[in-house]
C-alpha positions as CSV (number, residue, x, y, z in Angstrom):
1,X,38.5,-4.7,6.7
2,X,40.2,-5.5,3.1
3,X,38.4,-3.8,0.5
4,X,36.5,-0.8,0.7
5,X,36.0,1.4,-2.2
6,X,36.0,5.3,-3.0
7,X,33.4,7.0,-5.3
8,X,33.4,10.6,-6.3
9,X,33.7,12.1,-9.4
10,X,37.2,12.1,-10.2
11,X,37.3,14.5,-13.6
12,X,36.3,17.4,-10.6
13,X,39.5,18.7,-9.8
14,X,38.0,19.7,-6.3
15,X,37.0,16.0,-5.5
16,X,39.7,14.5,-6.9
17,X,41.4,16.2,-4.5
18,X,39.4,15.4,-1.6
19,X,39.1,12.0,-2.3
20,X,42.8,11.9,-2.2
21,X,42.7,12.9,1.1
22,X,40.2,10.2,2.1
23,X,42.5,7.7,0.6
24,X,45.6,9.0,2.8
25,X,43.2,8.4,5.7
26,X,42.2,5.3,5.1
27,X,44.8,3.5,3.5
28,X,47.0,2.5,6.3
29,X,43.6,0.7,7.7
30,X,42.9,-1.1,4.3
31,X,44.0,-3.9,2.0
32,X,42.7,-2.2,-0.9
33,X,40.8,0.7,-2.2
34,X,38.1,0.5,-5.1
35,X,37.9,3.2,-7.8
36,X,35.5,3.3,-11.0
37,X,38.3,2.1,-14.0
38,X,36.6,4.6,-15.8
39,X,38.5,7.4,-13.6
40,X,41.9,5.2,-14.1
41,X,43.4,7.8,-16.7
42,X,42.4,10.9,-14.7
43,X,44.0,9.6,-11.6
44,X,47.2,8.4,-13.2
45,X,47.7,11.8,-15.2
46,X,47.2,13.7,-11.9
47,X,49.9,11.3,-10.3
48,X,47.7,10.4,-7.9
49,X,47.9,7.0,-8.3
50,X,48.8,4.7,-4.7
51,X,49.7,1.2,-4.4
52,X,46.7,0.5,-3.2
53,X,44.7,1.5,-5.4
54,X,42.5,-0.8,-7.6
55,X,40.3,0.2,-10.8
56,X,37.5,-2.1,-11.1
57,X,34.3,-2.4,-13.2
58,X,30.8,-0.8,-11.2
59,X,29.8,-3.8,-11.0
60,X,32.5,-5.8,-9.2
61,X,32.9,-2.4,-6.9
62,X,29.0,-3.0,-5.9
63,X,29.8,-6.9,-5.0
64,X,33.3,-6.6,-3.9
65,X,33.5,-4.0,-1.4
66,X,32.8,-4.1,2.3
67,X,31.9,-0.1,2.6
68,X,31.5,2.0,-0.2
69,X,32.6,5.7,0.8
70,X,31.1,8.6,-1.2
71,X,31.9,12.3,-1.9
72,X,29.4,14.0,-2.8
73,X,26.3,15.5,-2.2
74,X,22.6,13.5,-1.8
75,X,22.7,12.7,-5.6
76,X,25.8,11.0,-5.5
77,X,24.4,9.2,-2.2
78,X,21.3,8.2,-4.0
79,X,23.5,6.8,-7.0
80,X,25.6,4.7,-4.9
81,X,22.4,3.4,-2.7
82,X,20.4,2.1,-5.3
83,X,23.2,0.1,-6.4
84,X,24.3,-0.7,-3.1
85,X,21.5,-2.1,-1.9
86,X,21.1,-5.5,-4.0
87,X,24.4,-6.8,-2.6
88,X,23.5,-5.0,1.1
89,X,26.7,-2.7,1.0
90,X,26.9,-0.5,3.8
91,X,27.7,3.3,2.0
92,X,29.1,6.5,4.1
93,X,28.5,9.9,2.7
94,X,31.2,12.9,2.6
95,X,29.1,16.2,1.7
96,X,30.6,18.1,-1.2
97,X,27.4,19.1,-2.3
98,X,25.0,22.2,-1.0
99,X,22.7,20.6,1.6
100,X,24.6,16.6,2.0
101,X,21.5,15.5,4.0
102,X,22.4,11.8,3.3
103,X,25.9,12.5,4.4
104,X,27.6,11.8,7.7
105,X,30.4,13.7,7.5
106,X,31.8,17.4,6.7
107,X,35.3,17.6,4.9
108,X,36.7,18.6,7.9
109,X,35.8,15.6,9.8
110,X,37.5,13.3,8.0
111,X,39.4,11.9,11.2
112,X,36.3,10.2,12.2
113,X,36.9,7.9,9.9
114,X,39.3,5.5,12.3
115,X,36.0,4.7,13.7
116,X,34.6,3.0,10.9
117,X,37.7,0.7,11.3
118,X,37.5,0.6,14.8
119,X,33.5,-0.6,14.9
120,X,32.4,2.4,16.5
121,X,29.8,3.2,14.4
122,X,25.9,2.0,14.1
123,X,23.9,0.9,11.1
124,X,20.9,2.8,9.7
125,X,18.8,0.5,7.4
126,X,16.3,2.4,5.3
127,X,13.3,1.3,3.3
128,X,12.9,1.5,-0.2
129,X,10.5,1.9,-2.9
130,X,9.5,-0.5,-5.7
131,X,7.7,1.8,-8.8
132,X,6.5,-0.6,-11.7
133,X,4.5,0.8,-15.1
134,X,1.9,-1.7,-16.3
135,X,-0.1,-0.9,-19.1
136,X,-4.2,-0.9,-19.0
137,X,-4.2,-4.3,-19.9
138,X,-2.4,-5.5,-17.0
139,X,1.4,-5.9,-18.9
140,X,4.7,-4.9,-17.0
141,X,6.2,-2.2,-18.5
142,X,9.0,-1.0,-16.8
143,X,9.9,-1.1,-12.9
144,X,13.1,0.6,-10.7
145,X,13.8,0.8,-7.2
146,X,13.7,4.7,-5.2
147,X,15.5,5.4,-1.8
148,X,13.6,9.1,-2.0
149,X,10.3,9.1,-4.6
150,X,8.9,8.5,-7.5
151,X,7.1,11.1,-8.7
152,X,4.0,11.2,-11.5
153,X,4.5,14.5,-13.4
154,X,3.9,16.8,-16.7
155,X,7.3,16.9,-17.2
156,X,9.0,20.3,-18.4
157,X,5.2,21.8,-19.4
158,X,3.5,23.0,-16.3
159,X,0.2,21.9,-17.0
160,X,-2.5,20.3,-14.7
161,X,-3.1,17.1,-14.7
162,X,-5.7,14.5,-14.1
163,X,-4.3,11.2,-11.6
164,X,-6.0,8.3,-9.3
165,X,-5.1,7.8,-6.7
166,X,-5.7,3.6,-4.8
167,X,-4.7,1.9,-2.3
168,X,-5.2,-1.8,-3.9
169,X,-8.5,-1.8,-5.4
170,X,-9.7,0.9,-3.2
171,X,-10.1,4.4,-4.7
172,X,-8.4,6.7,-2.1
173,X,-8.6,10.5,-4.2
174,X,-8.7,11.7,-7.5
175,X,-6.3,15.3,-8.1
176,X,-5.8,17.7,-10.4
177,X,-2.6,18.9,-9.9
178,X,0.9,19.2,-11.3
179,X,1.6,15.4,-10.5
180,X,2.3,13.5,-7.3
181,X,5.2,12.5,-5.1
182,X,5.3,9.3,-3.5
183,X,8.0,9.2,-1.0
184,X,9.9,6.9,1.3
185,X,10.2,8.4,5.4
186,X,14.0,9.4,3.8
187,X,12.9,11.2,0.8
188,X,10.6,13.1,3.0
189,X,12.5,15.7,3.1
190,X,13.4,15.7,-0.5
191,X,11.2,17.0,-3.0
192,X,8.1,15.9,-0.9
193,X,9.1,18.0,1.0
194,X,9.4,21.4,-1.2
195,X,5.6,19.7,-2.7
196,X,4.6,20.4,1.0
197,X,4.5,17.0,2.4
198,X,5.5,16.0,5.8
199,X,8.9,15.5,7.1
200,X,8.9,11.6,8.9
201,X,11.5,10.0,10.9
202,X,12.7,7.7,9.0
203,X,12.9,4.9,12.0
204,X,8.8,4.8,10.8
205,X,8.3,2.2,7.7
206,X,5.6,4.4,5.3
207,X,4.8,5.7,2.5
208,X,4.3,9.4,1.9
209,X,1.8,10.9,-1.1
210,X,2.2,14.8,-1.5
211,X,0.1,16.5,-4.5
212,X,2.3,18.6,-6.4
213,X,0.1,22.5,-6.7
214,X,-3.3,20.4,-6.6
215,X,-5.8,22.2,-7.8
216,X,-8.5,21.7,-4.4
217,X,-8.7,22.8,-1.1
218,X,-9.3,19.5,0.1
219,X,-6.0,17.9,-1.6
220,X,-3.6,17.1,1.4
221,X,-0.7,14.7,1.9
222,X,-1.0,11.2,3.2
223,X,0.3,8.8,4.8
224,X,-0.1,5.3,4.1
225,X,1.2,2.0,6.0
226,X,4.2,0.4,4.5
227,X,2.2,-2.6,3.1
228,X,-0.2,-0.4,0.9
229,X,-0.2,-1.2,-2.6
230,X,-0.1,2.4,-3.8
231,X,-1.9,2.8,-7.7
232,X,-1.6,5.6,-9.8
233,X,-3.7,5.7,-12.8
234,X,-3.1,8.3,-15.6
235,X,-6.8,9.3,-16.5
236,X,-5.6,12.8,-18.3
237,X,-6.8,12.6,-21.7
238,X,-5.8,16.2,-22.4
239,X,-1.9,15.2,-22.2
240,X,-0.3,12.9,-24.6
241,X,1.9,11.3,-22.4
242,X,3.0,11.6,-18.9
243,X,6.2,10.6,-16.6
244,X,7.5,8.6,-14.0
245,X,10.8,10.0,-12.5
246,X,12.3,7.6,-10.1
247,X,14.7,9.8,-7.1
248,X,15.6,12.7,-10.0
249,X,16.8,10.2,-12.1
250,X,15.3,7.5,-14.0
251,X,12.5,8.8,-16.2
252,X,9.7,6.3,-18.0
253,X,6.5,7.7,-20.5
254,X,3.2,7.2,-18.8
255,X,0.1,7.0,-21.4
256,X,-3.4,6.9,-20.9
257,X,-4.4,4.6,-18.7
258,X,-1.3,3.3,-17.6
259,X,-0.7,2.6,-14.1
260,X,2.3,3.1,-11.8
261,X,2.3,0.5,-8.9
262,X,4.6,1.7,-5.5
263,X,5.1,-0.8,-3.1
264,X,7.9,-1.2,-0.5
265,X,10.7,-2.9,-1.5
266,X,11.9,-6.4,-0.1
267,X,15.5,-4.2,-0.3
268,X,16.8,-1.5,1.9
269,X,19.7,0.6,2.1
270,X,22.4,0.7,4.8
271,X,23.9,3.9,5.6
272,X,27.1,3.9,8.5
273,X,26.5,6.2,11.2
274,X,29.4,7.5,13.4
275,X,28.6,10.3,14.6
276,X,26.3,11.0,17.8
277,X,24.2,13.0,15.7
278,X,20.0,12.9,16.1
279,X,17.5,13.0,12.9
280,X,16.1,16.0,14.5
281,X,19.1,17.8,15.3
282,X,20.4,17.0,11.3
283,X,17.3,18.8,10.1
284,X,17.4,21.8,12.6
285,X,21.4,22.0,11.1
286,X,20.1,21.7,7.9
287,X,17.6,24.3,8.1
288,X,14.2,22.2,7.0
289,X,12.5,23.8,10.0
């Protein structure tokens, strides 16, 4: 392996520091090591700096790298995916954050890194999520890709809300509710999961829709094959606009009688596993049940 890069964010003192360590792991195994030349200064006034070491544009660490490792919690994770995922980067998560459910490995298991240089490690491909906005006339306003959800909401006021729900032409549910999450098998136990949705293994290929506080008794989550065609119409007249937030991120105005359109994505995202480590046993650790 010749090039693998290192993404944290480097103006934390605390992950500065542990991504230094990373580097002293890895280094002797490596050609090269990526950072983000916007960290260049920080690194080199923290003398930090090794020989093999090189500060390149997002971009070219997106096409140039063969593994992309990431300290972190899920955000960061979710950062580096979507823009892994184009060029079919394999990523490897280091939890720095609170619950690192994206992550393979704990700070202190950092010397299971050799087997990432050694091949002893598996790949886990995961399914994505195409959202595009198109007006009521049919025009494409805006689209972005989700490893977790994208989720139809209010927005900061917590007001009910009026949305339709089809899959294609077919009119699946109508809700009043605070919004709706529409969420990938891995995102399930995201904020789908704190809606109340289901948590799904994510060797399954679907699509998840959890109401957000809807307003029924007869509201419940779905699940939907992974070839639906997922609409959601805004039909709320009471609310000037409305929004589309794309895995916490990415945020686009929904007016009336716009449409979001959630398909699955022709991309997915590869995360290294090298661990012996089961999706059940990761949540039971985690404490989602």
């Amino acid at each position: 392996m010749k090039k693998v890069a290192l993404i944290t964010n480097y103006n934390i003192s605390e992950k500065l520091s542990a991504a230094m360590r990373v580097a002293d792991r890895i280094a002797p195994r490596v050609e090269s090591i990526l950072l983000p030349v916007a960290y260049k200064e920080r690194v080199m006034r923290s003398k930090n700096h090794r020989k093999e070491f090189e500060y390149r544009t997002p971009e070219e660490i997106y096409s140039l790298s063969e593994v992309i490792f990431v300290l972190g919690g899920d955000g960061a994770m979710l950062d580096a995916a979507r823009r892994a995922a184009p060029a079919g980067i394999p990523i490897l998560g280091i939890n720095m954050g609170r619950v690192g459910y994206m992550s393979e490995l704990e700070m202190d298991e950092l010397a299971l890194l050799d087997r990432v240089f050694d091949g002893a490690y598996r790949m886990d491909e995961r399914i994505m999520l195409r959202a595009e906005v198109r007006s009521s006339s049919g025009q494409s306003k805006f689209s972005a890709y989700a490893l977790n959800e994208a989720a139809i909401t209010n927005g900061s006021a917590a007001r009910i809300v009026d949305l339709e729900l089809a899959d294609g032409n077919e009119l699946v549910y109508t809700y009043r509710a605070d919004g709706l999450v529409i969420a990938t098998p891995t995102g399930s136990t995201a904020y789908s999961l704190s809606a109340g949705g289901p948590i799904v293994d994510p060797k399954l290929s679907c699509l998840c829709v959890t109401p957000i506080c809807p307003h029924s008794l007869l509201a419940r989550p779905l699940v939907f094959p992974d070839t639906a065609e997922l609409r959601v119409k805004n039909i709320c007249a009471r609310e000037k606009v409305l929004h589309l937030t794309v895995d916490g991120r990415s945020t686009f105005d929904l007016y009336f009688g716009d449409t979001v359109v959630v398909t699955r994505s022709e991309r997915t995202v590869k995360l290294l596993r090298i661990k012996e480590e089961s999706f059940y046993s990761k949540i039971r650790m985690k404490k989602f049940v």
